[in-house]
N, C-alpha and C positions, 0 to 999 in steps of 0.2 A: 504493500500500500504506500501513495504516495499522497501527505498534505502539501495542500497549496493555500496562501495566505497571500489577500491582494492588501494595499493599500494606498492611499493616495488621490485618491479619488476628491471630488467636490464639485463647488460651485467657483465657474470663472468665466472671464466673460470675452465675448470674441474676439479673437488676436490674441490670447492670451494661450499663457503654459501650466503645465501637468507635467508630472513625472511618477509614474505608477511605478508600483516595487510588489513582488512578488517569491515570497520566501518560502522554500521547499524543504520538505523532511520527510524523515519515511525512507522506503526503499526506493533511492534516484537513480541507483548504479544499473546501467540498460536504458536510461531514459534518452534517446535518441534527438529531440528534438523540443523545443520550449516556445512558446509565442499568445498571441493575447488573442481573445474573438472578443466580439461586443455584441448586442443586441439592443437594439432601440423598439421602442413600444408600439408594439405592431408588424414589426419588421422580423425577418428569420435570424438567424444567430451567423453572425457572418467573420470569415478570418481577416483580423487588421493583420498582424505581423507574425512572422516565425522567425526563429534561428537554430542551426544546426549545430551540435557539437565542434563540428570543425569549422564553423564562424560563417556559414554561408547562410544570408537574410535574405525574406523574401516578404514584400508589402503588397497591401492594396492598391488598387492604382489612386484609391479615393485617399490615402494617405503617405503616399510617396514624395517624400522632398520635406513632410512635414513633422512625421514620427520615423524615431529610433530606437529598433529594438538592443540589446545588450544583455551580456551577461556578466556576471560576477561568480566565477565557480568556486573561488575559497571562501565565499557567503552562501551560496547556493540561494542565490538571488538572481531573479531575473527582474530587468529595467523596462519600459516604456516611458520615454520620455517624448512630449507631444508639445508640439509649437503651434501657432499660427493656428489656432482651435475655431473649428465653424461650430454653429448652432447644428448643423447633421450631424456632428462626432457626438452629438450627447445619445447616451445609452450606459447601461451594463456594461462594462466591461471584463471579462472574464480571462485569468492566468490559464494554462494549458500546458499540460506533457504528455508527451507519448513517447511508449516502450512498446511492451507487450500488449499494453492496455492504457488508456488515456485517460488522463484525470485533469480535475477543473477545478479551480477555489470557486469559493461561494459570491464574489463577484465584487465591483466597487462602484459607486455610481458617479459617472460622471457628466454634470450639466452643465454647457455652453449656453450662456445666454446675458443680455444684456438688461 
């Protein structure tokens, strides 16, 4: 079993920045690949970012140029750090691993608005 712990999350207002942090425990060794989905009210649960053990990132085209995913493996912490924030990024945002079997933290909520 693997826990995931978001946090970071809030209220900010467009054009503005977010840095979500995402801390793992549990059984991580096999966990192949880390990254964030979100889900807005109404909408399906969709992938913002991943990144791979061996450092290869992969974005939304809806968040390209704007968020950065990262990692910190002697924290076993995973980053989203988010710029230039539109009122559409507000949603759930949910941490993410996959091994054998994928696992989710319980989410963080994040609202764009002015």
């Amino acid at each position: 079993q693997v826990q995931l712990v978001e946090s970071g999350g809030g209220l900010v207002q467009p054009g503005g920045s977010l840095r979500l942090s995402c801390a793992a425990s549990g059984s991580i060794f096999g966990i192949y690949v880390w990254g964030w989905d979100r889900q807005a009210p109404g909408k399906q649960r969709e992938l913002v970012a991943r990144i791979s053990n061996s450092g290869i990132t992969n974005y939304a085209d809806s968040v390209k140029g704007r968020f950065t995913i990262s990692r910190d493996n002697a924290k076993n912490t995973v980053y989203l750090q988010m710029n230039s924030l539109k009122p559409e990024d507000t949603a759930v945002y949910y941490c993410k691993c996959v091994g054998l079997n994928a696992y989710w933290g319980q989410g963080t909520q994040v609202t764009v608005s002015s």
